[in-house]
Z-matrix of the N, CA and C atoms (Angstrom, degrees):
N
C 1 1.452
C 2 1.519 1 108.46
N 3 1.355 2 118.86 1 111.87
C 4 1.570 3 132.02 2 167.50
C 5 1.222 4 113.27 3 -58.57
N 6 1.617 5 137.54 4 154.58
C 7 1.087 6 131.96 5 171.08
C 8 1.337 7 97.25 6 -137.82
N 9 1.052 8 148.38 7 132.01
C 10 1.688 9 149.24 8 150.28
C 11 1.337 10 134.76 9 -103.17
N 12 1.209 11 149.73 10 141.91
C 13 1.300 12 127.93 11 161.20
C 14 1.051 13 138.21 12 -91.96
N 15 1.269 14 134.73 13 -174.41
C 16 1.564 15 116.62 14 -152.48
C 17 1.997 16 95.88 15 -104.46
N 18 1.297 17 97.04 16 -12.87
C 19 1.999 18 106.44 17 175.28
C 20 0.958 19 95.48 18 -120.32
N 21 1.347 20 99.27 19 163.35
C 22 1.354 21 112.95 20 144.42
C 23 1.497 22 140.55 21 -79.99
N 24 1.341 23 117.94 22 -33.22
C 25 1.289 24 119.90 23 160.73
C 26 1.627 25 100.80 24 -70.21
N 27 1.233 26 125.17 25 39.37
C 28 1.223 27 95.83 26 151.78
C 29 1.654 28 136.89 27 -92.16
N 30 1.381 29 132.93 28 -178.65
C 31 1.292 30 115.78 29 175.77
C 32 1.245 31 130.76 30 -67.20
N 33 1.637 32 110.09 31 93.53
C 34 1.846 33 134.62 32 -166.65
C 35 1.908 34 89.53 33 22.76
N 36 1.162 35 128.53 34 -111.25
C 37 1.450 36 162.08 35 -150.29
C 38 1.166 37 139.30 36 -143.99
N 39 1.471 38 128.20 37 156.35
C 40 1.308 39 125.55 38 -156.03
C 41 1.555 40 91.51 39 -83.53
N 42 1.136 41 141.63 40 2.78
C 43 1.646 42 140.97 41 -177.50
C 44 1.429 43 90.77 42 -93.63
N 45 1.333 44 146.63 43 -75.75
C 46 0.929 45 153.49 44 151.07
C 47 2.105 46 108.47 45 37.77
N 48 1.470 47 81.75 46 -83.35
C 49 1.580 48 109.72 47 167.54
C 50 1.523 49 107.77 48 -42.69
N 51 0.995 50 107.52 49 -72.97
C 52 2.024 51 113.18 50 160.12
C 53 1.031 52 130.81 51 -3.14
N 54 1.232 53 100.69 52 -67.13
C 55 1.660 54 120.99 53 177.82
C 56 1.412 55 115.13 54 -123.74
N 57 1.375 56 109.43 55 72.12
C 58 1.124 57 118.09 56 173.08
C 59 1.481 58 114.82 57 179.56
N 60 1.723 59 104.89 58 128.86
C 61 1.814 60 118.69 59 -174.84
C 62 1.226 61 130.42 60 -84.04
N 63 1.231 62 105.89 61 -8.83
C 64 1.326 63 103.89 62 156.97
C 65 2.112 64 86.58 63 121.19
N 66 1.346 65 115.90 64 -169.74
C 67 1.276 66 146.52 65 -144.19
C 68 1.330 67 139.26 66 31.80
N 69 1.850 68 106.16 67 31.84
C 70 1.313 69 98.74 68 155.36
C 71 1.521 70 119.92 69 -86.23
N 72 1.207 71 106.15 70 -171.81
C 73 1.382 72 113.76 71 -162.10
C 74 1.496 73 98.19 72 -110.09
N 75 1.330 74 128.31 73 134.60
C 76 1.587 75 118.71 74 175.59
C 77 1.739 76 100.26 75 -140.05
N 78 1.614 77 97.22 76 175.64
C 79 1.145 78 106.83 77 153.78
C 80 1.418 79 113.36 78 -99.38
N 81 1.323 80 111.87 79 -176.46
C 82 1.614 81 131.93 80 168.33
C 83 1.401 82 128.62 81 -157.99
N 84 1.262 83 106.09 82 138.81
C 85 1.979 84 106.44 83 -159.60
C 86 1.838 85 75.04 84 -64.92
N 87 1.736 86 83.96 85 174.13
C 88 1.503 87 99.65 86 155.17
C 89 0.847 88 139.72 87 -136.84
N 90 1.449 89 114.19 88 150.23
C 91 1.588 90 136.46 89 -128.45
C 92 2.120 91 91.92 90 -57.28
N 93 1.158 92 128.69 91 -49.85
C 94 1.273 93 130.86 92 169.25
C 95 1.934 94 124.08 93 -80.49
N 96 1.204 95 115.28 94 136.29
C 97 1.114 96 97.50 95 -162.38
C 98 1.819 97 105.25 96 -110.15
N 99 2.094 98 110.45 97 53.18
C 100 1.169 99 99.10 98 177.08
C 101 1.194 100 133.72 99 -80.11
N 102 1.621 101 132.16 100 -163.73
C 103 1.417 102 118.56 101 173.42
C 104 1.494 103 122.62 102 -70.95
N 105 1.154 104 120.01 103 4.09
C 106 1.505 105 121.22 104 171.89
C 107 1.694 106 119.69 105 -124.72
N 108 1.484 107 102.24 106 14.89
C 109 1.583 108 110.07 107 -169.65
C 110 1.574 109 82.91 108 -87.14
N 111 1.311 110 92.93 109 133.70
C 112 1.481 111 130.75 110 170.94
C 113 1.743 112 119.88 111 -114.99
N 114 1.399 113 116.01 112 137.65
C 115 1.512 114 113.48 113 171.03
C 116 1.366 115 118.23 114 -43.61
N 117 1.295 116 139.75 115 148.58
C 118 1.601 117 138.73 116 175.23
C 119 1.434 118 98.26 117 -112.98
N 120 1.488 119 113.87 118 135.48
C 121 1.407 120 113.15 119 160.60
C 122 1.563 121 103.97 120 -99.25
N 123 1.555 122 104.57 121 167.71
C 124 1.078 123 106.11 122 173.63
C 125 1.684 124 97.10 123 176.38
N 126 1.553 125 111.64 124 158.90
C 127 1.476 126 113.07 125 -175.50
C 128 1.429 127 125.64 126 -74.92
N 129 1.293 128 132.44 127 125.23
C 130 1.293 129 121.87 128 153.84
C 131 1.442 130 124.04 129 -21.10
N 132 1.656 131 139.95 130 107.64
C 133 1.612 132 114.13 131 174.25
C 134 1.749 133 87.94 132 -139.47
N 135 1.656 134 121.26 133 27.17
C 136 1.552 135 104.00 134 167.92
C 137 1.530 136 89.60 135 176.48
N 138 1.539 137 106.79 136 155.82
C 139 1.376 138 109.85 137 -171.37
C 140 1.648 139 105.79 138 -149.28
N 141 1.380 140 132.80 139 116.05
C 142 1.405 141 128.96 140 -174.33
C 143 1.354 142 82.85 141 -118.85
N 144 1.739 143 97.38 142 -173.24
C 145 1.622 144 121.09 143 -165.33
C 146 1.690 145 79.75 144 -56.90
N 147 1.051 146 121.91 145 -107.34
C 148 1.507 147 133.47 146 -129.36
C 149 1.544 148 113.34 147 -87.04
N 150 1.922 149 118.07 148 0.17
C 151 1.073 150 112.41 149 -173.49
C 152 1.842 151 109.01 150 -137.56
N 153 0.768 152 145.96 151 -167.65
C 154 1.311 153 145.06 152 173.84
C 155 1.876 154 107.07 153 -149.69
N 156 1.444 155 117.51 154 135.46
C 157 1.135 156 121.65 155 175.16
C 158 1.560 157 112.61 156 -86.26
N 159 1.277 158 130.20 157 129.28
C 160 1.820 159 124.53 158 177.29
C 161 1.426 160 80.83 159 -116.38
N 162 1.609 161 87.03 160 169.64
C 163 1.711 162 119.25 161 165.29
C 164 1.828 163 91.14 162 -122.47
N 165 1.070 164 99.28 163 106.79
C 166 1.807 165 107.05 164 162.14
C 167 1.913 166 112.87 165 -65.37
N 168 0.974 167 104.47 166 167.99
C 169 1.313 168 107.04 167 177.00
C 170 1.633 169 137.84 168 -53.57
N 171 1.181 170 82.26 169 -13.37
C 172 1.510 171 100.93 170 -169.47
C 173 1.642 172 116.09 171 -101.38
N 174 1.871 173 77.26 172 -1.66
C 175 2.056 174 79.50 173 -174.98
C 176 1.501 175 104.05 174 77.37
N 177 1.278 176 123.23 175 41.45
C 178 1.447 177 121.79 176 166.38
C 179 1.818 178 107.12 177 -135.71
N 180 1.831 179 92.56 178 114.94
C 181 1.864 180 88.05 179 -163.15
C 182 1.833 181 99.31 180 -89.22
N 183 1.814 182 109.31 181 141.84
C 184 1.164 183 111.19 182 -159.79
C 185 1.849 184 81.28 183 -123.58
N 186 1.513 185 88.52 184 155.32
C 187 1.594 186 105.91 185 175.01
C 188 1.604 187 103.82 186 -107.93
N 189 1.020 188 113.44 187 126.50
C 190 1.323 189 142.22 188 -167.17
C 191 1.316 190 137.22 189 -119.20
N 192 1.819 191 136.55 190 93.76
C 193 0.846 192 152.99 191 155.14
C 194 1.857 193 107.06 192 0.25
N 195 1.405 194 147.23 193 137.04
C 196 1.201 195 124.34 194 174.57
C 197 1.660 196 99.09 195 -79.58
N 198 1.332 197 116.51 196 -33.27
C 199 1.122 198 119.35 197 178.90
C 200 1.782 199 122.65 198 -54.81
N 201 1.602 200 102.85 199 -14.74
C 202 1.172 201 107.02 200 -172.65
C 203 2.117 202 112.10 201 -95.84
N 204 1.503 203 82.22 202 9.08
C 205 1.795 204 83.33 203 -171.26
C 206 1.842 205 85.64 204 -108.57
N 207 1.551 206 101.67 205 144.30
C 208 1.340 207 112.63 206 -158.99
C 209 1.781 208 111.61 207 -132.47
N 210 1.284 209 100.88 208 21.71
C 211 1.790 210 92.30 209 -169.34
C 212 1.812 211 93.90 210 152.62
N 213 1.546 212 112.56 211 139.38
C 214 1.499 213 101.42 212 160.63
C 215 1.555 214 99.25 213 -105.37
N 216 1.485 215 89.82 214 158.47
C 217 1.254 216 107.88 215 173.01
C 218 1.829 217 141.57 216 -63.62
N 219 1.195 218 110.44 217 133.09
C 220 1.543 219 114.14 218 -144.50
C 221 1.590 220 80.49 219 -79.24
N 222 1.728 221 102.20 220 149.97
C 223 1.360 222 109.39 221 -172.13
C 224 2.103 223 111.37 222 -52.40
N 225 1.368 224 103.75 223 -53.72
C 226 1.137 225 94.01 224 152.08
C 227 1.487 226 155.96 225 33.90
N 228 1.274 227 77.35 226 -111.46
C 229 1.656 228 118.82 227 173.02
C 230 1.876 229 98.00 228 -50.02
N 231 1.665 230 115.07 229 -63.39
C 232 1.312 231 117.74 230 -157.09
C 233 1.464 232 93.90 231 -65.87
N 234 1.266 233 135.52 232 -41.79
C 235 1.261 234 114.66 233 -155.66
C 236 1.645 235 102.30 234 -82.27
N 237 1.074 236 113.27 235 -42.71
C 238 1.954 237 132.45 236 -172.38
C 239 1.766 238 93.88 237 98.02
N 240 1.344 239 85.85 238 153.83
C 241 1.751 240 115.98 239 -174.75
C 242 1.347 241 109.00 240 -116.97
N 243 1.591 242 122.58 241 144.59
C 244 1.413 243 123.06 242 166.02
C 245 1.116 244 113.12 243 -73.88
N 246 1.371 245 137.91 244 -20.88
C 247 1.667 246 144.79 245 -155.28
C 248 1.378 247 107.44 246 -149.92
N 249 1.325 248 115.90 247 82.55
C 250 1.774 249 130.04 248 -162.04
C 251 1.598 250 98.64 249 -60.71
N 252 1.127 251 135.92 250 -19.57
C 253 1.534 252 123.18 251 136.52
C 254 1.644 253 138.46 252 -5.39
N 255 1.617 254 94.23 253 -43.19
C 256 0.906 255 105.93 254 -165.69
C 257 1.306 256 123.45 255 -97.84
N 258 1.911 257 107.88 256 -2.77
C 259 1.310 258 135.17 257 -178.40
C 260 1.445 259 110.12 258 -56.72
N 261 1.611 260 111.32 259 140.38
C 262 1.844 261 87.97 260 175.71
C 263 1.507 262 106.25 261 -99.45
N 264 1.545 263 111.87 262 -2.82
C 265 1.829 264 101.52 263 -167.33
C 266 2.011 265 75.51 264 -102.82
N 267 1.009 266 104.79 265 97.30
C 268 2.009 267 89.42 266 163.17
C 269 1.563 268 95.01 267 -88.94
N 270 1.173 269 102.66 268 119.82
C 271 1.889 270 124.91 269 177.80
C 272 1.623 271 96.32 270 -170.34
N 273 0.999 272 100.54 271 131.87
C 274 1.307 273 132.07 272 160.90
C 275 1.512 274 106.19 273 -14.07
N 276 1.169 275 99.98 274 -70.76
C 277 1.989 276 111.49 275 -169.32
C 278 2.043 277 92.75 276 -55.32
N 279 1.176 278 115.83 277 -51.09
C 280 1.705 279 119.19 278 -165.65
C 281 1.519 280 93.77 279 -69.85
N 282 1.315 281 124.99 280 -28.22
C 283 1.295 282 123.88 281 179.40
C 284 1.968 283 104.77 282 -65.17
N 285 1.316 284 102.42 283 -75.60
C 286 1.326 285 84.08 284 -176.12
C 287 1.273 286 120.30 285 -62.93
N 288 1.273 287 126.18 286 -25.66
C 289 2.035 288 115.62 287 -171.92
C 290 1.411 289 94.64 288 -53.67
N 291 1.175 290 130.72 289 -24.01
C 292 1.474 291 130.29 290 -143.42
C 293 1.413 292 85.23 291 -70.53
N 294 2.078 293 107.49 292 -69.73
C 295 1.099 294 133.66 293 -155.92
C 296 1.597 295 101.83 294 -52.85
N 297 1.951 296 111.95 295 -51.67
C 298 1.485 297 100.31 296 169.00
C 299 1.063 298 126.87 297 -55.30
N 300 1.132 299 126.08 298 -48.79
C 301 1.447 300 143.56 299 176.96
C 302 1.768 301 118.00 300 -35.08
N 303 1.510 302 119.49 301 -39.23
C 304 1.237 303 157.24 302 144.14
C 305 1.792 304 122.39 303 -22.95
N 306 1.459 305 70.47 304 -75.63
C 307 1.315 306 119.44 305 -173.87
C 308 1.941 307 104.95 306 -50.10
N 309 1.596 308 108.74 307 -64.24
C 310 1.343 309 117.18 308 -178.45
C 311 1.352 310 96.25 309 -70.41
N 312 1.006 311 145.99 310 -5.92
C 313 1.310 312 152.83 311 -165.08
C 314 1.627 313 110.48 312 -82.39
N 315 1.648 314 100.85 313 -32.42
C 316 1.576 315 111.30 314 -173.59
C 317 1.722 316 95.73 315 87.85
N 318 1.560 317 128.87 316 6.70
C 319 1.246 318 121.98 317 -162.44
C 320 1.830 319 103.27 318 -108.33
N 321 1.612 320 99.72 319 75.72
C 322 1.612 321 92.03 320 -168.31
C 323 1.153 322 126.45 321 -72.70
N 324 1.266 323 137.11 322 22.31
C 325 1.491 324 144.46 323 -124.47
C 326 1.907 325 89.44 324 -142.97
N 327 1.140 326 139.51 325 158.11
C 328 0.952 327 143.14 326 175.20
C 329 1.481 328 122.65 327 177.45
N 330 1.421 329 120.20 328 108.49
C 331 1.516 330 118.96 329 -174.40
C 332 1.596 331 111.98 330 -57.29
N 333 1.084 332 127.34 331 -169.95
C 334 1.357 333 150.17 332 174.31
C 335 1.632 334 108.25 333 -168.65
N 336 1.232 335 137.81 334 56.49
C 337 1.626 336 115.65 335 -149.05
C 338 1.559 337 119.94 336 71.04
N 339 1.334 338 99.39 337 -130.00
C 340 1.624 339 104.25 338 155.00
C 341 0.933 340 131.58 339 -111.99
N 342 1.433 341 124.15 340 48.95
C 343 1.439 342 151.70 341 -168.02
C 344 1.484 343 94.44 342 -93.38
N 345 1.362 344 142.90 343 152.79
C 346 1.169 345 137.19 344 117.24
C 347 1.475 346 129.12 345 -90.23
N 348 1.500 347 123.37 346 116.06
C 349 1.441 348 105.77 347 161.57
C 350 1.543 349 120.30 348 -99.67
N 351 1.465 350 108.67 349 148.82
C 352 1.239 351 100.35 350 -177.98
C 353 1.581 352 108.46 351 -142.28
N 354 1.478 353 99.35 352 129.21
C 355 1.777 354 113.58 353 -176.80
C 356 1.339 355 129.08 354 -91.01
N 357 1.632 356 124.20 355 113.45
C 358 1.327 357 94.56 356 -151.50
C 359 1.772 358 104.96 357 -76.90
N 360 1.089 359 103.34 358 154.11
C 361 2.107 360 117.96 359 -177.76
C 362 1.693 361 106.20 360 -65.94
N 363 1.766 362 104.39 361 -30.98
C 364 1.640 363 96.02 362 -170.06
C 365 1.665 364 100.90 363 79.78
N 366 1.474 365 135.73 364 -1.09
C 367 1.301 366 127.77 365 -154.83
C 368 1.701 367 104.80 366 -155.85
N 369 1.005 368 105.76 367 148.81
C 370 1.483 369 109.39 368 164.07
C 371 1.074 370 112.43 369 -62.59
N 372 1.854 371 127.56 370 139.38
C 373 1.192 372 111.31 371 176.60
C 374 1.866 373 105.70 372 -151.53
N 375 1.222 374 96.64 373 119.47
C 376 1.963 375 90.82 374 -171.98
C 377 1.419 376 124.59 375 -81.19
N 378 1.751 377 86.30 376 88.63
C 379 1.525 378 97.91 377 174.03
C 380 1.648 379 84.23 378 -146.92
N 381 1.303 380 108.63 379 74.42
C 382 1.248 381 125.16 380 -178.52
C 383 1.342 382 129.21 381 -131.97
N 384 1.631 383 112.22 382 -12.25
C 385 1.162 384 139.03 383 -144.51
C 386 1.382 385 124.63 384 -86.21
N 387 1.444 386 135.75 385 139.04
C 388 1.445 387 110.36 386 163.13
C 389 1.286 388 129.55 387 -68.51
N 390 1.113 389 127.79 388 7.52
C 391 1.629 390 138.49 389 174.83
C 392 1.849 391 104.86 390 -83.61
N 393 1.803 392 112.20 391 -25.98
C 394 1.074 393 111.54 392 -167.40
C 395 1.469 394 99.36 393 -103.67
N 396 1.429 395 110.90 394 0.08
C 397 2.096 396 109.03 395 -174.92
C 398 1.596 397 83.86 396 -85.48
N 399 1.642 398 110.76 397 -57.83
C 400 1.330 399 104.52 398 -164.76
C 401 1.831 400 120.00 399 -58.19
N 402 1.395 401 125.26 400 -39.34
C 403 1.040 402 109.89 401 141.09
C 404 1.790 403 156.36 402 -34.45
N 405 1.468 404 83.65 403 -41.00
C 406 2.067 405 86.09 404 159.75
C 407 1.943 406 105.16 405 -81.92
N 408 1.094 407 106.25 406 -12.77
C 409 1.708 408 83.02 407 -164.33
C 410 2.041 409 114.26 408 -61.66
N 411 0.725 410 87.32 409 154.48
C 412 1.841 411 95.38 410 167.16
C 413 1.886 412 95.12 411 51.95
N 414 0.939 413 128.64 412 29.12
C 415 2.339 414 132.74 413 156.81
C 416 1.333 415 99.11 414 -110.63
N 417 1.462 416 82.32 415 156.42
C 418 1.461 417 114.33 416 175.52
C 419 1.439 418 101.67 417 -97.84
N 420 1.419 419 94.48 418 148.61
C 421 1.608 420 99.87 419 179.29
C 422 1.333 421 143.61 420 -40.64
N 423 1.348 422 110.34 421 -44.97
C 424 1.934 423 111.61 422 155.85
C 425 1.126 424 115.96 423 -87.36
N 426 1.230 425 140.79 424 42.63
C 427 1.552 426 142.10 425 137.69
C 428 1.108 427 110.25 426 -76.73
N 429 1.758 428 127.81 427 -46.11
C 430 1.360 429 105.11 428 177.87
C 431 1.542 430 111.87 429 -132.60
N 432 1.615 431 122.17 430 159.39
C 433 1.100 432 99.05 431 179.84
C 434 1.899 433 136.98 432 -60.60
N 435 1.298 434 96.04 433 168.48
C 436 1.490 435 95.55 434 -166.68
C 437 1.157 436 124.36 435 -58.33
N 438 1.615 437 124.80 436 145.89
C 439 1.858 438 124.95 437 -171.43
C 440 1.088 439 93.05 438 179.64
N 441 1.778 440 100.32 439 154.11
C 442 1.273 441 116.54 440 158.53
C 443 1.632 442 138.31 441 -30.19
N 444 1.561 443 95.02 442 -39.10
C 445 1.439 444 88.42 443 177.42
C 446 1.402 445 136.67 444 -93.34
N 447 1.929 446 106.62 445 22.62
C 448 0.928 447 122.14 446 -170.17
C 449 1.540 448 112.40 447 -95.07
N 450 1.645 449 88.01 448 -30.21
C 451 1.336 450 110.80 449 164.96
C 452 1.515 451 132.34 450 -23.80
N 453 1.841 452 74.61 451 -72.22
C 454 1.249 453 99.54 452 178.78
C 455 1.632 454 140.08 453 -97.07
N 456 1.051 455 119.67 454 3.13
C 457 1.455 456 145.78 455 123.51
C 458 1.226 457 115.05 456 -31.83
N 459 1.485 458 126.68 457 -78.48
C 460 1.339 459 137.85 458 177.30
C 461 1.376 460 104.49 459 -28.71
N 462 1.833 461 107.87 460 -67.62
C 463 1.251 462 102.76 461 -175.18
C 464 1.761 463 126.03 462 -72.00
N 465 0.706 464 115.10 463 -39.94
C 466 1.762 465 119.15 464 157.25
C 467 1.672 466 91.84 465 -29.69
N 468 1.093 467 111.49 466 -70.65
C 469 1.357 468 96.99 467 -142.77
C 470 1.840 469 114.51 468 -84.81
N 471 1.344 470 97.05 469 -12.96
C 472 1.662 471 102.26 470 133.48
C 473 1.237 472 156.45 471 -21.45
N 474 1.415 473 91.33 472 -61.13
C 475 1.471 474 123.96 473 178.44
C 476 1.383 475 103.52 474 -85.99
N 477 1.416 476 123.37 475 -22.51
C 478 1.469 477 108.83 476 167.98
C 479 1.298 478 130.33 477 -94.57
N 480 1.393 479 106.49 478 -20.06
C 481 1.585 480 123.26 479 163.13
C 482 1.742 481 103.27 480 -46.99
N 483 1.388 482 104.39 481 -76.28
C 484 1.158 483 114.96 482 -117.59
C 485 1.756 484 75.96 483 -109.02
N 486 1.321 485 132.48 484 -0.10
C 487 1.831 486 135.74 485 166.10
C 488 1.734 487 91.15 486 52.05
N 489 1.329 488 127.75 487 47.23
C 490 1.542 489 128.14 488 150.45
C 491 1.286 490 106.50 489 -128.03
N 492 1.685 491 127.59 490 168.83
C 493 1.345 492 150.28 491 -154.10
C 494 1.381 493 77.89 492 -104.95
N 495 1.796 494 100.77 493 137.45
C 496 1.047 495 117.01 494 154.59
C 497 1.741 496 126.24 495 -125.10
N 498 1.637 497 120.30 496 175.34
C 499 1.099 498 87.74 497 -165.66
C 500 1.841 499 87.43 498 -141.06
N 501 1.713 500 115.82 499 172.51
C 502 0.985 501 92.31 500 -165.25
C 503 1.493 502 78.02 501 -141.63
N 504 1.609 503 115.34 502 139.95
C 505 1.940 504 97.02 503 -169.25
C 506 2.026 505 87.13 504 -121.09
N 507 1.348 506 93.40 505 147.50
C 508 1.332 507 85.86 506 159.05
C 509 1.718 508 92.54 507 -142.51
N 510 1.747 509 76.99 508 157.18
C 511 1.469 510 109.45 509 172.00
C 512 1.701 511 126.36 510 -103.51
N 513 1.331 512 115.99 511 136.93
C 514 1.102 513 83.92 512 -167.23
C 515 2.065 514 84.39 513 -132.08
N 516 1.435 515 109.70 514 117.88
C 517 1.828 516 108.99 515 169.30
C 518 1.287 517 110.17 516 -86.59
């Protein structure tokens, strides 16, 4: 009996599962197929005939169809990035784990290029400081992690380079 998959990036083969204990990192379709269902990553931590156990991000372990795991996860993705640029799966699903991923981190700040995104915490959080302005002043953007005041540094110092108005837009959903 042949088995194939319908991609190629899919996860190698049903042998695969066989011989193997688990702690890679994958995605997985999801289990509902609405307009906002997104892939879940989560870790390999158990593997039977026909299903595989993950730990999702959240620390919630899901039982899993093998058929329902769809791709492992790009190194990337598992660790999280300051500058989602730098992501190698750019998809939607690697986009947000990132941002959650971030996010539980207390790390609300997130490049795009020279994008800033920013998530609000719901919380006080001390990265407010003048110890932390004087630290962004006069760096380039991947020297330190991402913030507002990198922002705005950048642009200051824009405007003095280069003697034109700059502008800085935010959005807020």
């Amino acid at each position: 009996m042949a088995v194939s998959w319908s991609l190629d990036w899919f996860l190698h083969t049903p042998t695969y599962f066989a011989n193997h204990t688990g702690g890679d990192y994958i995605w997985i379709q999801p289990v509902s197929r609405g307009e906002f269902d997104i892939p879940v990553g989560g870790k390999i931590v158990g593997i039977e005939s026909s299903r595989v156990k993950i730990v999702d991000d959240d620390g919630v372990e899901l039982y899993v169809s093998n058929q329902q795991v769809f791709k492992h996860m790009h190194v990337s993705s598992i660790n999280g990035v300051d500058d989602m640029i730098n992501l190698g799966d750019l998809q939607e699903y690697a986009i947000l784990r990132n941002l959650h991923k971030r996010y539980r981190e207390k790390n609300i700040y997130t490049y795009t290029g020279t994008m800033l995104i920013a998530i609000n915490p719901y919380e006080v959080l001390p990265i407010y400081t003048n110890s932390l302005i004087k630290q962004y002043q006069n760096k380039k953007f991947e020297e330190l992690p991402p913030h507002i005041f990198a922002i705005g540094d950048n642009s200051y110092n824009n405007m003095k380079t280069t003697k034109l108005n700059q502008c800085i837009v935010i959005r807020v959903v």
